[in-house]
N, CA and C atoms as an extended XYZ file, in Angstrom:
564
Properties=species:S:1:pos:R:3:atomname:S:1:resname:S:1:resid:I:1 pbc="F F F"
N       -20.296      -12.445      -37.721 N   UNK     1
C       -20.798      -13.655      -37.132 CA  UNK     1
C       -19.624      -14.450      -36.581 C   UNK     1
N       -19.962      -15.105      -35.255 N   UNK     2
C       -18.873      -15.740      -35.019 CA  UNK     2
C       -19.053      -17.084      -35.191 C   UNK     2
N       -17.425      -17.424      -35.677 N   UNK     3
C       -17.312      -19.011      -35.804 CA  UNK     3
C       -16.462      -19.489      -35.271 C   UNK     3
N       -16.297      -20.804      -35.098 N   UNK     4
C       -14.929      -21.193      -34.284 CA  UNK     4
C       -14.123      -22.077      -35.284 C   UNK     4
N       -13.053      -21.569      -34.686 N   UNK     5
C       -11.888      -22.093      -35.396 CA  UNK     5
C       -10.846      -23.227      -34.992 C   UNK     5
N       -11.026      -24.401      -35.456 N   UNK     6
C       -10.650      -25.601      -34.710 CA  UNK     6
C        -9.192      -25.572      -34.918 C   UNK     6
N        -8.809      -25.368      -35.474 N   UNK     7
C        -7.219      -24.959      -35.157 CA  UNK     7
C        -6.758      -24.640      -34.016 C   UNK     7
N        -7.548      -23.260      -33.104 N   UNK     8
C        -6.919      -22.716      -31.771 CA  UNK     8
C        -7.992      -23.584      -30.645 C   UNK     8
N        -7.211      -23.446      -29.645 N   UNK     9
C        -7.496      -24.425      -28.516 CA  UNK     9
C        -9.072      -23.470      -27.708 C   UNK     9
N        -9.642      -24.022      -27.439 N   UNK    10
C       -10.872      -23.551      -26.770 CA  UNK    10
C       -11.610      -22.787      -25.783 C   UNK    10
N       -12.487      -22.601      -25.374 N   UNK    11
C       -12.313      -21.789      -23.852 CA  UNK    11
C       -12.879      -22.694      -23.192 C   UNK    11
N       -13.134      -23.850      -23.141 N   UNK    12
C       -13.204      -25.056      -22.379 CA  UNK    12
C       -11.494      -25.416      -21.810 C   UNK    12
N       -10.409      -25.117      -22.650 N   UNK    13
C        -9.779      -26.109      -22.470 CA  UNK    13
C        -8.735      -24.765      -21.215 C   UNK    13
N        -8.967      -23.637      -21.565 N   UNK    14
C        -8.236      -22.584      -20.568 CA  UNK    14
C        -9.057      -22.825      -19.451 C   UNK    14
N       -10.736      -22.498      -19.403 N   UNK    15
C       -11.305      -23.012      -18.108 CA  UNK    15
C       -10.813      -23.973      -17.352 C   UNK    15
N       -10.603      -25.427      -17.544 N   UNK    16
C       -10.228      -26.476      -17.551 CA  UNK    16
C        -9.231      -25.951      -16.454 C   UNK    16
N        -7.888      -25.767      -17.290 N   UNK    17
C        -6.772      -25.293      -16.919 CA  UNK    17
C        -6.775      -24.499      -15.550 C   UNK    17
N        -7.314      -23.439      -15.737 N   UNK    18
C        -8.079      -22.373      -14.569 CA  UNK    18
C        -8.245      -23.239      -13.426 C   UNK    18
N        -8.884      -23.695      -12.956 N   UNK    19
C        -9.955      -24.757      -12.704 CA  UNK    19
C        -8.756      -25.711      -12.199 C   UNK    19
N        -7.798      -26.468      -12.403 N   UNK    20
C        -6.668      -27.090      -12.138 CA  UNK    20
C        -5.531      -26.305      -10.907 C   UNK    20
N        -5.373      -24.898      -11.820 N   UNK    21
C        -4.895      -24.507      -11.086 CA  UNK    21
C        -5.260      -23.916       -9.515 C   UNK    21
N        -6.651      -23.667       -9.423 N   UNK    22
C        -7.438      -23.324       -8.111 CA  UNK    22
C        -6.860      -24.334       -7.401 C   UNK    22
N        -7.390      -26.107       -7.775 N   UNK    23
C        -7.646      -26.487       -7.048 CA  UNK    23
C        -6.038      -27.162       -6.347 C   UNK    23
N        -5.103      -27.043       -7.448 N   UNK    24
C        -3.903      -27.113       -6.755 CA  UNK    24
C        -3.724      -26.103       -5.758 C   UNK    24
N        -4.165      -24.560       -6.026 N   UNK    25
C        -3.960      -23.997       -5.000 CA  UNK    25
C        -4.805      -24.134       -3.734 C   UNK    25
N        -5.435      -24.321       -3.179 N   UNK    26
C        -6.112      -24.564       -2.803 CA  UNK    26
C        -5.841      -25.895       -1.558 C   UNK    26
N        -5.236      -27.078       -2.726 N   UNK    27
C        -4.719      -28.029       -2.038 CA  UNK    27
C        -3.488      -27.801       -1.107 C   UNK    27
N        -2.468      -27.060       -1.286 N   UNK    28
C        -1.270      -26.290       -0.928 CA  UNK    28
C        -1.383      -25.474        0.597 C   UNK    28
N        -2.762      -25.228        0.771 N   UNK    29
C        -3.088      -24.266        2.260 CA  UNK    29
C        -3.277      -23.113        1.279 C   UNK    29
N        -3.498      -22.661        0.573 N   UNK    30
C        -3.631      -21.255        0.326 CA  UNK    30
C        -5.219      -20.796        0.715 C   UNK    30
N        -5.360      -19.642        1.198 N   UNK    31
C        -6.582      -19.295        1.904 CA  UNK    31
C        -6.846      -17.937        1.323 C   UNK    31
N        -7.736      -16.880        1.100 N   UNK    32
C        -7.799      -15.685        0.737 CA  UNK    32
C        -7.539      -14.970        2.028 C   UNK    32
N        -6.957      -13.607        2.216 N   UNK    33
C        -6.603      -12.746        3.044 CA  UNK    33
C        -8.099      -12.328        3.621 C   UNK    33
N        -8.697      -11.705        2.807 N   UNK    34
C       -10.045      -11.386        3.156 CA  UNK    34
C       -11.178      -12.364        3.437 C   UNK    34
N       -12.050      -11.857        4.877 N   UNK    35
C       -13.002      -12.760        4.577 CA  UNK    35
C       -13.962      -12.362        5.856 C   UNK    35
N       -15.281      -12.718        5.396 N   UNK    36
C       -16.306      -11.715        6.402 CA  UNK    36
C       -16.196      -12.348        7.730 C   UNK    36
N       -16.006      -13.690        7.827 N   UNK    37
C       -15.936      -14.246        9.119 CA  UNK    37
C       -14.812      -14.739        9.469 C   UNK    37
N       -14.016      -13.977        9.404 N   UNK    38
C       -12.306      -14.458        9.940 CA  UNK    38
C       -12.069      -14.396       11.669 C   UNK    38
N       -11.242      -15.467       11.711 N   UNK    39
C       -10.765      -16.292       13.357 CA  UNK    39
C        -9.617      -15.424       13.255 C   UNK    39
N        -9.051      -14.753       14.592 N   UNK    40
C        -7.994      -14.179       14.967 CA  UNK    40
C        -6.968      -15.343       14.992 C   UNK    40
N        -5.953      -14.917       14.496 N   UNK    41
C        -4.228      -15.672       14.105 CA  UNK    41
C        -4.760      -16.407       12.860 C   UNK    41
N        -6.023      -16.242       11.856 N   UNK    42
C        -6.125      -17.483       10.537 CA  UNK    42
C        -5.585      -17.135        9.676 C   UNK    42
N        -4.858      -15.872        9.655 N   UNK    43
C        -4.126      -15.134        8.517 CA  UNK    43
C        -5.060      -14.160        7.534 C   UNK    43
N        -6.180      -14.787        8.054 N   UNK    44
C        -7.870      -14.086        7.266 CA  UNK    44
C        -7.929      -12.750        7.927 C   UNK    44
N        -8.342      -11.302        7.375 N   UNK    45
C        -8.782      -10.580        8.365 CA  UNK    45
C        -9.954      -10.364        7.762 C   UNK    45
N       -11.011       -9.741        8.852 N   UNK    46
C       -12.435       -9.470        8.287 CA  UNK    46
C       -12.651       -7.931        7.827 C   UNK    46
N       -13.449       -7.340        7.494 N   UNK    47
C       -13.444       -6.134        6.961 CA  UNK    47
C       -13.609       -5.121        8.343 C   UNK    47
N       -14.292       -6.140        9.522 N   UNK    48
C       -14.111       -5.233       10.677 CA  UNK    48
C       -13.307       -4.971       11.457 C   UNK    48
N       -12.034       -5.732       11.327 N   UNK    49
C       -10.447       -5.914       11.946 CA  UNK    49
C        -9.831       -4.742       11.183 C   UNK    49
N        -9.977       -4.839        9.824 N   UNK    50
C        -9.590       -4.186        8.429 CA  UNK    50
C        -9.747       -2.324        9.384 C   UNK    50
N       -11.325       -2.794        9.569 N   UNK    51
C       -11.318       -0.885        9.294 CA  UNK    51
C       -11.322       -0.709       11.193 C   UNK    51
N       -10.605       -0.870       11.909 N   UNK    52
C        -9.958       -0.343       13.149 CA  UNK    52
C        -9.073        0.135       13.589 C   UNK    52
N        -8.738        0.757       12.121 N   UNK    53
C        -7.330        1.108       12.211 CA  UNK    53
C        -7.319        3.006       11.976 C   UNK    53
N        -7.311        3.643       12.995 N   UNK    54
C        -7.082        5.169       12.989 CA  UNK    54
C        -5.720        5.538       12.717 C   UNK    54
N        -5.703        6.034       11.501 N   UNK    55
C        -4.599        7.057       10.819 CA  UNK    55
C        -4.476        8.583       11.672 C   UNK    55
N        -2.935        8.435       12.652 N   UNK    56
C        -2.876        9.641       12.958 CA  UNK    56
C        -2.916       10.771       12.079 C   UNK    56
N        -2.765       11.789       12.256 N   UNK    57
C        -2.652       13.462       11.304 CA  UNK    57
C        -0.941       12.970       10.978 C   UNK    57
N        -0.737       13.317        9.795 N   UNK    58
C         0.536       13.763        9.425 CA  UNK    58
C         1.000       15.307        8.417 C   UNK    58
N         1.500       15.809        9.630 N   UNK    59
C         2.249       16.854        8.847 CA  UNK    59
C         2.386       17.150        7.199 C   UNK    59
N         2.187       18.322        6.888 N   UNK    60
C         2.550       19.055        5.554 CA  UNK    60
C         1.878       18.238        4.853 C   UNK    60
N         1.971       18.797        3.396 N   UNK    61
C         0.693       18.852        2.505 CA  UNK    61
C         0.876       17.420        1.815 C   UNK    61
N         2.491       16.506        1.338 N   UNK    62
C         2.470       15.505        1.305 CA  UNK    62
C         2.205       14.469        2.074 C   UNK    62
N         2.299       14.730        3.043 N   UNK    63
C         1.741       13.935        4.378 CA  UNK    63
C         0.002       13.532        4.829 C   UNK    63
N        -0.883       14.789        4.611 N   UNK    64
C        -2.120       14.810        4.168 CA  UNK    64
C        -2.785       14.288        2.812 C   UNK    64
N        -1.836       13.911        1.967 N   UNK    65
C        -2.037       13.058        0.359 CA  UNK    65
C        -1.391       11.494        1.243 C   UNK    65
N        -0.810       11.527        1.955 N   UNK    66
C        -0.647       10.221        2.476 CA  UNK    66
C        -1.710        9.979        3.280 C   UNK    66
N        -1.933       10.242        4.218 N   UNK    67
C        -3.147        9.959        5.102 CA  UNK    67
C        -4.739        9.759        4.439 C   UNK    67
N        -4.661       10.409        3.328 N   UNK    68
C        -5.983       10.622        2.734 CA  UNK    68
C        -5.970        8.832        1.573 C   UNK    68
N        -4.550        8.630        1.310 N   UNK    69
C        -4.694        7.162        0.742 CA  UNK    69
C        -4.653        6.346        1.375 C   UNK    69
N        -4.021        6.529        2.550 N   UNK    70
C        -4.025        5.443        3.702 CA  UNK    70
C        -5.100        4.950        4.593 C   UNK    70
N        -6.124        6.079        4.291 N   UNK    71
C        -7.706        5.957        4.650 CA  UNK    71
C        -8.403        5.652        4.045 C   UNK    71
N        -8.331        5.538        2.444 N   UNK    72
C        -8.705        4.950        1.419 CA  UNK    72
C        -8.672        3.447        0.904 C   UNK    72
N        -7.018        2.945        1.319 N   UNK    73
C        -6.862        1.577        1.668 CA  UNK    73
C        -7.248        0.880        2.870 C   UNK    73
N        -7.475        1.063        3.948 N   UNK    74
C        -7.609        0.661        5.328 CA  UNK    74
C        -8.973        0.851        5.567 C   UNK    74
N        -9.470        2.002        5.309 N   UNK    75
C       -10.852        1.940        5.978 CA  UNK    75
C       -12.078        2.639        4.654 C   UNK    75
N       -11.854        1.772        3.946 N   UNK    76
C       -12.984        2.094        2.537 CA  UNK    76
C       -14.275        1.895        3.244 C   UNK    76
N       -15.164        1.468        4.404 N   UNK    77
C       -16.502        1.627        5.226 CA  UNK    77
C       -16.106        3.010        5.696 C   UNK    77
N       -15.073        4.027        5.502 N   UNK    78
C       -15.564        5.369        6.456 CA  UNK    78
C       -14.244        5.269        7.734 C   UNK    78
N       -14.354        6.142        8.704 N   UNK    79
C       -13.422        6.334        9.718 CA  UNK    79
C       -13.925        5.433       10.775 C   UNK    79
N       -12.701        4.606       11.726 N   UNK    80
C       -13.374        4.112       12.800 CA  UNK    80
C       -14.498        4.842       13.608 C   UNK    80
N       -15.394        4.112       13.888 N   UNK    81
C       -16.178        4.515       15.260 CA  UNK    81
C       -15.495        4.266       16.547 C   UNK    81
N       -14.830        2.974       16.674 N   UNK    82
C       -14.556        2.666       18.081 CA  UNK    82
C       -13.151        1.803       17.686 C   UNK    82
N       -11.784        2.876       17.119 N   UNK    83
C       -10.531        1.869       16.644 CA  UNK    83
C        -9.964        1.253       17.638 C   UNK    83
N        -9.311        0.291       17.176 N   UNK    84
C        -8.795       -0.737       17.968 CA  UNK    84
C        -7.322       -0.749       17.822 C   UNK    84
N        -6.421       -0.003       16.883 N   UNK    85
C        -5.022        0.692       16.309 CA  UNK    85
C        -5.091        1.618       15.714 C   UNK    85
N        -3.738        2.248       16.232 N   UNK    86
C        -3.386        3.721       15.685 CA  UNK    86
C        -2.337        3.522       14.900 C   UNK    86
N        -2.553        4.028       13.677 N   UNK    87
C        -1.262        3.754       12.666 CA  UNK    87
C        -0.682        5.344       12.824 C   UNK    87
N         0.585        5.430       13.130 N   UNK    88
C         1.506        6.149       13.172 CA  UNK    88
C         2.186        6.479       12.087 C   UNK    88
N         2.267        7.640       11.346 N   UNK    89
C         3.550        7.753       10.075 CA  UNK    89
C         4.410        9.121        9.833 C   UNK    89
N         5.824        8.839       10.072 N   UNK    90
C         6.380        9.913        9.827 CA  UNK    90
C         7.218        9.515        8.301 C   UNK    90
N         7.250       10.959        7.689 N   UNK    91
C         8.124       10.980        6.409 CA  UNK    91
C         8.808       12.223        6.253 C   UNK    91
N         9.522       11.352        5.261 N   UNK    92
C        10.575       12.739        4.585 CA  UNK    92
C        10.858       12.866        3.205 C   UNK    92
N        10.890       13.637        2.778 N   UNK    93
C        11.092       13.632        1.184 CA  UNK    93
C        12.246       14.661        0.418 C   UNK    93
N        12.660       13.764       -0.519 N   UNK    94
C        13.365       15.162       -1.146 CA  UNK    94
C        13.156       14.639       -2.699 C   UNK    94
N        13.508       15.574       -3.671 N   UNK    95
C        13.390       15.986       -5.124 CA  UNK    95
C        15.018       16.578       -5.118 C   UNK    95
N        15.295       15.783       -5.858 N   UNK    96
C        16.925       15.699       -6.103 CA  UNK    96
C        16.877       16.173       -8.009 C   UNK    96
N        18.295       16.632       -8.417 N   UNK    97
C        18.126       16.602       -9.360 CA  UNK    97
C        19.091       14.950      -10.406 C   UNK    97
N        18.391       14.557      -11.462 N   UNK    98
C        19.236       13.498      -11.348 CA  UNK    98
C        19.721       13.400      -12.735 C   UNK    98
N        19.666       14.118      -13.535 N   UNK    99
C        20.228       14.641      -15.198 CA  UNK    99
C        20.100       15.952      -14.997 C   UNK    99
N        21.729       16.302      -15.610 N   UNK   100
C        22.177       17.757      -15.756 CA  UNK   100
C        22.705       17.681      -17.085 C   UNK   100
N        22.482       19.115      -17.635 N   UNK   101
C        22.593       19.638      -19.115 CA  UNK   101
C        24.000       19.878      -18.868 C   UNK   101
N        24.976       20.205      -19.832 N   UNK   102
C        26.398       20.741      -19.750 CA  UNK   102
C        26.295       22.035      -18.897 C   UNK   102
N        25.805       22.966      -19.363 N   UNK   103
C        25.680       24.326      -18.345 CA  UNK   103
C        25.100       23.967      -16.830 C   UNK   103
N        24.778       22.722      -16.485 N   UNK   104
C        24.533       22.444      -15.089 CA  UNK   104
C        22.998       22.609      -14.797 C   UNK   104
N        22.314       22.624      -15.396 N   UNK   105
C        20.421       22.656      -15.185 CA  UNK   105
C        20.448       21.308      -15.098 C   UNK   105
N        18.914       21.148      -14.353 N   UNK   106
C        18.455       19.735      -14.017 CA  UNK   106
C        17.361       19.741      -15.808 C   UNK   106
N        17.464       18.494      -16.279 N   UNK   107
C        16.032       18.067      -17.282 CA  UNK   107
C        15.610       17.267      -16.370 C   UNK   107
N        15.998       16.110      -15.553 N   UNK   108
C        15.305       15.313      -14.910 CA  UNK   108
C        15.595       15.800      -12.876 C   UNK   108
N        14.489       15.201      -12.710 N   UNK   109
C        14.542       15.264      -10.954 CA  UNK   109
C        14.141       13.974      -10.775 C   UNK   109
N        14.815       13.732       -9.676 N   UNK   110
C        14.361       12.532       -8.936 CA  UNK   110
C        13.086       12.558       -7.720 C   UNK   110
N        12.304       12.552       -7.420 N   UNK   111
C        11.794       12.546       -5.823 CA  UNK   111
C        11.375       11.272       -5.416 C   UNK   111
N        12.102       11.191       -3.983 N   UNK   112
C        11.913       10.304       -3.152 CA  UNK   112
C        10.876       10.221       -2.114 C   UNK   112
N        10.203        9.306       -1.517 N   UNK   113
C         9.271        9.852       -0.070 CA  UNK   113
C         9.798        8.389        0.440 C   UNK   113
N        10.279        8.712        1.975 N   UNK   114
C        10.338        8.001        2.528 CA  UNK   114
C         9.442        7.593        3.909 C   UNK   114
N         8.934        6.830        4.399 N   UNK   115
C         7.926        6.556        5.886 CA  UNK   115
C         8.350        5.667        6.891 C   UNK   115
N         8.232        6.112        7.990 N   UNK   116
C         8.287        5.249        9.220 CA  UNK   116
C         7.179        5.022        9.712 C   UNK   116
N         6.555        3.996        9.884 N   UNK   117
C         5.414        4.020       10.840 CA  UNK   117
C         5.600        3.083       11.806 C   UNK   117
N         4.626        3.037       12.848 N   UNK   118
C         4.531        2.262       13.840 CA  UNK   118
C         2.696        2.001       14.146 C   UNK   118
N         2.736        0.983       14.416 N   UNK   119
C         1.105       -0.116       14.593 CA  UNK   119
C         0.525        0.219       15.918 C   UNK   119
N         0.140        1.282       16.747 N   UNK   120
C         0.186        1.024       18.383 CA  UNK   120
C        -1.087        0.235       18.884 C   UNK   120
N        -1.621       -0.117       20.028 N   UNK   121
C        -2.730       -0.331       20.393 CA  UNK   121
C        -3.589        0.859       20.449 C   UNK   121
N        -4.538        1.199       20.301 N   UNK   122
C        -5.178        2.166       20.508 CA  UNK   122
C        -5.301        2.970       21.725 C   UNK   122
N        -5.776        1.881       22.828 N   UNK   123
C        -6.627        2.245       24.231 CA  UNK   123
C        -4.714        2.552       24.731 C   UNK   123
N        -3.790        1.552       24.902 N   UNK   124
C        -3.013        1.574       25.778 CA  UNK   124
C        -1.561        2.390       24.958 C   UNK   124
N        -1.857        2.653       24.193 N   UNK   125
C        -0.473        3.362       23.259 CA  UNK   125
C         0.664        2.280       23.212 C   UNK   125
N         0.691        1.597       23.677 N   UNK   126
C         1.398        0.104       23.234 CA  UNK   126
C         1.678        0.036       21.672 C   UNK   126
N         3.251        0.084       21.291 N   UNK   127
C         3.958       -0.515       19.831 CA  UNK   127
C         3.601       -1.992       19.298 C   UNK   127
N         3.039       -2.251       18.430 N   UNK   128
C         3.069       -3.353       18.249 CA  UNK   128
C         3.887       -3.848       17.072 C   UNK   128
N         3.821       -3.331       16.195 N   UNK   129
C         4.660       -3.196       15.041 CA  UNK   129
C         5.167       -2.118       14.244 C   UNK   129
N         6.531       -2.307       14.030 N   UNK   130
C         7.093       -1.012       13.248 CA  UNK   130
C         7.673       -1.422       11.875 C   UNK   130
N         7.840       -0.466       10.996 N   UNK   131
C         8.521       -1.063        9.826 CA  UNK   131
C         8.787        0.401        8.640 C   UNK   131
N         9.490        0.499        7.509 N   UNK   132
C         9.560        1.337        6.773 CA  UNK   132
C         9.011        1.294        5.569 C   UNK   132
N         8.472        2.176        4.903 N   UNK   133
C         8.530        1.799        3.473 CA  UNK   133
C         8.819        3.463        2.800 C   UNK   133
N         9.280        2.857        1.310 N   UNK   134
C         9.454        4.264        0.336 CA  UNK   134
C         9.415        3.866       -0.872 C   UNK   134
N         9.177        4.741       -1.890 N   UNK   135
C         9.428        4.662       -3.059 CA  UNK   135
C        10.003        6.204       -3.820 C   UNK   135
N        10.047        5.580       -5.388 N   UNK   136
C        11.224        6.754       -5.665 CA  UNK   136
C        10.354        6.621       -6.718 C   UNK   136
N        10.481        7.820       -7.899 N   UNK   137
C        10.125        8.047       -9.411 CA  UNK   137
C        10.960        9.296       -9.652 C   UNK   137
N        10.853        9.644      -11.056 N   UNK   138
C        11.258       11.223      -11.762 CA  UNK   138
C        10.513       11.623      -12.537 C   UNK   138
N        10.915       12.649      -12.486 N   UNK   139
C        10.111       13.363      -13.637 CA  UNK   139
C        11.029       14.791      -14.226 C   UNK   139
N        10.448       14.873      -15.528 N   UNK   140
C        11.056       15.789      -16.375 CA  UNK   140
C        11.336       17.166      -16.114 C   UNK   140
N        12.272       18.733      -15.840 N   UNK   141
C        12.014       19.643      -16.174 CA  UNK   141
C        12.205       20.125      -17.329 C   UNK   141
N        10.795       20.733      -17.670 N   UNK   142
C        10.958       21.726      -18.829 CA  UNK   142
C        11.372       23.195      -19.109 C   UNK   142
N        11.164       23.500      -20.227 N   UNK   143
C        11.516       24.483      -19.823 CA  UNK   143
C        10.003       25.711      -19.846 C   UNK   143
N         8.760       25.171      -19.675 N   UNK   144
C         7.687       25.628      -19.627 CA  UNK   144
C         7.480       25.445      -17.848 C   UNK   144
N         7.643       26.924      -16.808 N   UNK   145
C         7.643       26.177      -15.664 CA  UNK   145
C         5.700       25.402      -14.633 C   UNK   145
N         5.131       25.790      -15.445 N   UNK   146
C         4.205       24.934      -14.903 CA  UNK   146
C         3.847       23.288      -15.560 C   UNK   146
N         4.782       23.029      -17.108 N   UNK   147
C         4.638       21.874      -17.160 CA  UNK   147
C         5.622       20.932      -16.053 C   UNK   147
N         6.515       21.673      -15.841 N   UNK   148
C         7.364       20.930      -14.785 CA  UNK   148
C         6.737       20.813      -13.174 C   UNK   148
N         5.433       22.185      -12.959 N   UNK   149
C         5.107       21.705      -11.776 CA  UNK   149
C         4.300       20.327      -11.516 C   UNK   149
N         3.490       20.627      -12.755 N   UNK   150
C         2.700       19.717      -13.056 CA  UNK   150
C         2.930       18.166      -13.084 C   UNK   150
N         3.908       17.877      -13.555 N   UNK   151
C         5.047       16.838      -13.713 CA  UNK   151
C         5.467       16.596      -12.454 C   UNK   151
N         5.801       17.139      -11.563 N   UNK   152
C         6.608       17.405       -9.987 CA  UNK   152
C         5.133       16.885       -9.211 C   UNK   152
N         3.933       17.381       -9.343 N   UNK   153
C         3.008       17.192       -8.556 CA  UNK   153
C         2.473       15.439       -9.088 C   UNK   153
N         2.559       15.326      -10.090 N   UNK   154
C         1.868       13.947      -10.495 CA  UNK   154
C         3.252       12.910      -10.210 C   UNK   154
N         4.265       13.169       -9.869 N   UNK   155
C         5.637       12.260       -9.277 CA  UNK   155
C         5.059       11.885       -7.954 C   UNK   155
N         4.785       13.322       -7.514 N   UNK   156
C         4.265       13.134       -5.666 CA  UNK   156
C         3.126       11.772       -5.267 C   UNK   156
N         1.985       12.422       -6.289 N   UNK   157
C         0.988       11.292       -6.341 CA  UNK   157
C         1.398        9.773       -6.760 C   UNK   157
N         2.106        9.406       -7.574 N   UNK   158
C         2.528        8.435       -7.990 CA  UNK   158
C         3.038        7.571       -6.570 C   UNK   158
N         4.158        8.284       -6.203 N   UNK   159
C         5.218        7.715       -5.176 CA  UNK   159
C         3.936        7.837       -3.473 C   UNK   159
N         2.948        8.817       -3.272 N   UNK   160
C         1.797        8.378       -2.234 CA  UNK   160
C         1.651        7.295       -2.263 C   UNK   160
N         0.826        7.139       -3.503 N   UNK   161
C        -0.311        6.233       -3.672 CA  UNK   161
C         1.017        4.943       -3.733 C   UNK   161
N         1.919        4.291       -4.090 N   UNK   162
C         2.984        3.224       -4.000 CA  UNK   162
C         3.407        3.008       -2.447 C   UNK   162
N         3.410        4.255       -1.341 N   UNK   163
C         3.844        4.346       -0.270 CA  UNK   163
C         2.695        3.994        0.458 C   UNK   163
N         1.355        4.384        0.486 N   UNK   164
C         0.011        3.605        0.816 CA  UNK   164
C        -0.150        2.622        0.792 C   UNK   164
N        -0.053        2.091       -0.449 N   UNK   165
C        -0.188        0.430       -0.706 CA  UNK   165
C         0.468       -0.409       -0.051 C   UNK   165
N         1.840       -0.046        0.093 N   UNK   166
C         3.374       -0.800        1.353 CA  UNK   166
C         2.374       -0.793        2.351 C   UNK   166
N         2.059        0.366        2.753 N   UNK   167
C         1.973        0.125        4.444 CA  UNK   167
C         0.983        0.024        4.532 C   UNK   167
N        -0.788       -0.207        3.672 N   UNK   168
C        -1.417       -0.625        4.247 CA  UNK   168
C        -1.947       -2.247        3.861 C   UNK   168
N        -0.440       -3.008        3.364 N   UNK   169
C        -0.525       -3.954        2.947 CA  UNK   169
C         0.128       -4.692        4.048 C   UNK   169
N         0.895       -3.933        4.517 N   UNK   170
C         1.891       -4.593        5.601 CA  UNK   170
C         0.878       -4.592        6.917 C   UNK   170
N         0.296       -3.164        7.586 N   UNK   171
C        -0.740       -3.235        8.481 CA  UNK   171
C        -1.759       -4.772        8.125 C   UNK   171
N        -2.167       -4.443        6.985 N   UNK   172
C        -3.632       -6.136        6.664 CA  UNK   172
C        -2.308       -7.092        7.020 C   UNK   172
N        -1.570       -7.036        6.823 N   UNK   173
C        -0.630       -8.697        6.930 CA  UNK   173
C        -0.629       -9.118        8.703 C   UNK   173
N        -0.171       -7.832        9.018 N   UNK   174
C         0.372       -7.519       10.800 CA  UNK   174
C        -1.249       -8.080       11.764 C   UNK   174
N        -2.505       -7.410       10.977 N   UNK   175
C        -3.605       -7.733       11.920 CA  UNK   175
C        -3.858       -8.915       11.349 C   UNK   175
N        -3.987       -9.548       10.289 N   UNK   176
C        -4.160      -10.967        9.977 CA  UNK   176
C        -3.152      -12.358       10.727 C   UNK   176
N        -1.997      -11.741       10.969 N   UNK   177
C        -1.315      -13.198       11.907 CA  UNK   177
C        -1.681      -12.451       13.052 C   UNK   177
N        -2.234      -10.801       13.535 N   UNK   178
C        -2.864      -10.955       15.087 CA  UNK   178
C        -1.606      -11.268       16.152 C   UNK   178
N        -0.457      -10.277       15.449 N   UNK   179
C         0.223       -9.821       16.543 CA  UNK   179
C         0.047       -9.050       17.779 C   UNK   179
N         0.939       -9.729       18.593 N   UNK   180
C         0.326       -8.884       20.135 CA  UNK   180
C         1.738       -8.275       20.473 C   UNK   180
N         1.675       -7.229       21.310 N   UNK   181
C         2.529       -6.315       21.957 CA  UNK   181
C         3.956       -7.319       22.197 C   UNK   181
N         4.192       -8.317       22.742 N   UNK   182
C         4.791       -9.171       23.367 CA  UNK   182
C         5.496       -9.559       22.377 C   UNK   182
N         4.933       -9.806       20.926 N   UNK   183
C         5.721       -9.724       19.254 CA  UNK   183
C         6.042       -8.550       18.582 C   UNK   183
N         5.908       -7.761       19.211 N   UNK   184
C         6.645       -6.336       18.857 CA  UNK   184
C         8.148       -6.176       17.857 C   UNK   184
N         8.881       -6.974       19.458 N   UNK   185
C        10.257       -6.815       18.496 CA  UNK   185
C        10.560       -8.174       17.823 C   UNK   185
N         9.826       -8.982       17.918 N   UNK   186
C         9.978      -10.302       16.912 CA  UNK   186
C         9.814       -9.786       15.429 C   UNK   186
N         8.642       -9.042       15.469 N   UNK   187
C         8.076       -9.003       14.015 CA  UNK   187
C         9.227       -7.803       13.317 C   UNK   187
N        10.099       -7.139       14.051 N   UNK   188
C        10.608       -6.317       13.311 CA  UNK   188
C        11.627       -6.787       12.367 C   UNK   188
């Protein structure tokens, strides 16, 4: 059975608090990113700005684990019907080793993925924005060799899904201030 205990402070008094803090934020200009009826340049984008964005093909099998999250973040309604930007991404990766035993074996690897992309217009192939992102993790070798693939393959996923999030956080930022061609090299 529950009882309350007047000793600890309440859930009135965290609401309260909660509730304070909104409305300071709030007071400050803060606005949510998302929103069904967003004005071009409000910093708002709508979910239909959101999903106009066509993910070219990228090369090799990490590249297709990129594209497949980058379609996942950007266009969760499905693939454009009629896009309005082409997101561009090239990468490169390597798996380094980054702890060696005395006899010179790797226990640990490093892998890196790195991306370039570029924002174009759709219709006119026009750059609108470019920028990089990457991330890094490791992982263990054993000496069992499919626990190490295994390990090697869930690094890959890790460092995607971190490299997705960059750039399709940076794309929502880029169509929310509703850059135009002409801010190309400003925004870089």
């Amino acid at each position: 059975m529950w009882s309350r205990n007047p000793g600890r402070p309440g859930r009135r008094a965290g609401a309260l608090a909660l509730g304070g803090l909104l409305v300071a934020a709030a007071g400050c200009g803060f606005q949510p990113m998302y929103a069904e009826r967003a004005q071009p340049g409000s910093g708002q984008i709508s979910p239909a700005v959101r999903n106009s964005v066509a993910i070219a093909p990228i090369p090799d099998r990490i590249g297709q684990q990129l594209h497949n999250a980058l379609r996942d973040q950007l266009n969760p309604r499905g693939q454009p019907t009629d896009p309005a930007y082409r997101l561009r991404v090239r990468i490169s990766s390597v798996s380094e080793p980054s702890t060696l035993r005395s006899d010179g074996t790797a226990t640990r690897r490093s892998f890196t993925l790195q991306a370039t992309w570029q924002l174009d217009d759709y219709d006119s192939s026009r750059r609108l924005f470019t920028s990089s992102a990457g991330a890094r993790t490791s992982y263990n070798v054993v000496d069992q060799p499919y626990a190490t693939v295994v390990a090697f393959r869930d690094a890959q996923e890790r460092v995607v899904e971190q490299v997705a999030r960059d750039i399709a956080a940076r794309v929502t930022g880029v169509l929310a201030r509703g850059v135009r061609p002409a801010q190309a090299n400003a925004a870089q």
